[in-house]
Each structure stands twice: as C-alpha cells, then as structure tokens.
N, C-alpha and C positions, 0 to 999 in steps of 0.2 A: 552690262549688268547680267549678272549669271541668274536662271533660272529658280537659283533659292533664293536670290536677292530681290528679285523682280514679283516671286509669289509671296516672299514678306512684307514688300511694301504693297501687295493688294491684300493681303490682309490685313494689316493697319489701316488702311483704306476704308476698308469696308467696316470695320469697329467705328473708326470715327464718322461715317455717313449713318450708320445702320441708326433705325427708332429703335426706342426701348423696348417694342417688340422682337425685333429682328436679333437685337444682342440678345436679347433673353432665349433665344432659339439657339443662337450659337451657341448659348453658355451650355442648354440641354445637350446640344450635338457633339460639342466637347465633353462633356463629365459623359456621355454616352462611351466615344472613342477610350479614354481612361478606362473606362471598367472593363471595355472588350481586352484592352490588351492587357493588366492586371490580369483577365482570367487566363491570358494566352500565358504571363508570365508562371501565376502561380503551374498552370500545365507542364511549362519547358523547368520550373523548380530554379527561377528565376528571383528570387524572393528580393533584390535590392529593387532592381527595376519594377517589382509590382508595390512594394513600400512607395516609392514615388509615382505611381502611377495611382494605388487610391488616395494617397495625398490628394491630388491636381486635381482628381474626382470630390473630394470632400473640399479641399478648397474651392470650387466650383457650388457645391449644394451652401455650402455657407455663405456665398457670392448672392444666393438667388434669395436666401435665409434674410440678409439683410436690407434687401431691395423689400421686400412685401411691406405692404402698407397694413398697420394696425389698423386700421379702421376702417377695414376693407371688410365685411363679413369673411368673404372667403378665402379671406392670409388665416382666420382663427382654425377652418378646416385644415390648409395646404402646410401650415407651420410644423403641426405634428406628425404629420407624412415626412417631409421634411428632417425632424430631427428622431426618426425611424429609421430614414435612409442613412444619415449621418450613423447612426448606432450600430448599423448591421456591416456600413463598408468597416467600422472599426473593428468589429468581430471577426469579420472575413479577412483583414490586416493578421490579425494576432491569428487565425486559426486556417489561413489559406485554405477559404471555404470557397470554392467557385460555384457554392449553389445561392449562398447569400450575394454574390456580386451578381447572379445572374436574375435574383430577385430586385436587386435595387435595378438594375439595368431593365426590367418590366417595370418597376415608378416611371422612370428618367423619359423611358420612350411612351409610356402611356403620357404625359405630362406636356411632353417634346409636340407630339400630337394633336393632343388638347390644343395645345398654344399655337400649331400651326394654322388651324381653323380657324381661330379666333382671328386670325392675321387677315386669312385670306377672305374670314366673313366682315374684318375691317376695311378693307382693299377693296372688295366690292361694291360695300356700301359710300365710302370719297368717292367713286367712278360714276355709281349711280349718281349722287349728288353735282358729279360735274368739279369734284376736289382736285387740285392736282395730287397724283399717288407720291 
C-alpha cells in the first residue's frame, strides 16, 4: 500500500471514529486549508484552482450551516456569522479579493478554536468523571 493509500485509508478512518466534535474541527481545519490556498491561488493568478478551492471552503461552511441545531440559542447567533462567511468567500470568488478570504479565514480559525476548547474542556471533564475518553 503506497503511502497516499495508506494516509487515505487513515483518513477515512478517523472520519468514521471521530465525535461530532472532532469532525466538526476537521470540517474547520479543512475549509481553513481551502481558503489559505485560494489566497495562494488568486496570488500565482490561478483563478480555476481557486474557483474550486472556495467551492470546498463554502461547501464546508454549508456542511457546518446544516449541522447547527435550531433550538440551540447559539445556532441563532453562529447562523448569521455563518452566512457572512458564505457571502464574502462569494465576493472574494467573483472579485479575487484576498483580503475578504483572509477575513473569513479569521471566522473559521476564531471558530476552529473556540471548538477546540470546548473539546478539550469536554475531555477533561469524561477523565475527571472517570468516562472512558
């Protein structure tokens, strides 16, 4: 098994074990990854590859769009952030703006953050309790 075969199938791997915390970090670290190389593309005046690259970024925030639970207080806050970020990667598409992707890339990792802590303030508290993690 060659090397890209071997890191595919741990990646599938890890999707299928991960909590819905854990995917939701990947999904941030992914639409992260998308936006940095979008801004590399629009730089190198790559415009097909950054088309597809805030795609995968916007299919991503719409991935995370659908998960929030309505009756959550703070999906009514995170929603409209949310479809902020969707609005401006489209601007930044049509106007290869690398100041607006480098905006929505401050959400994604303010966000990405946020949710790590909350993981590892979940993590703590199963260990404390004696959970299996």
């Amino acid at each position: 098994m060659g090397a890209n075969k071997a890191y595919q199938a741990y990646q599938n791997n890890a999707v299928n074990t991960a909590s819905g915390g854990e995917l939701t970090l990947m999904l941030y670290n992914g639409c992260m990854k998308f936006i940095k190389q979008a801004m590399k593309d629009v730089n190198d005046n790559n415009y097909e590859a950054k088309n597809k690259n805030i795609q995968k970024a916007q299919n991503i925030i719409q991935e995370l769009m659908i998960t929030l639970d309505p009756k959550m207080e703070i999906s009514k806050q995170i929603m409209p952030l949310y479809e902020f970020m969707q609005f401006q990667l489209k601007e930044a598409n049509i106007k290869n703006d690398v100041k607006k992707l480098e905006e929505v890339l401050e959400f994604v990792t303010e966000f990405r953050d946020t949710w790590k802590q909350v993981i590892l303030k979940n993590r703590q508290q199963q260990f404390a309790k004696g959970e299996p993690v």
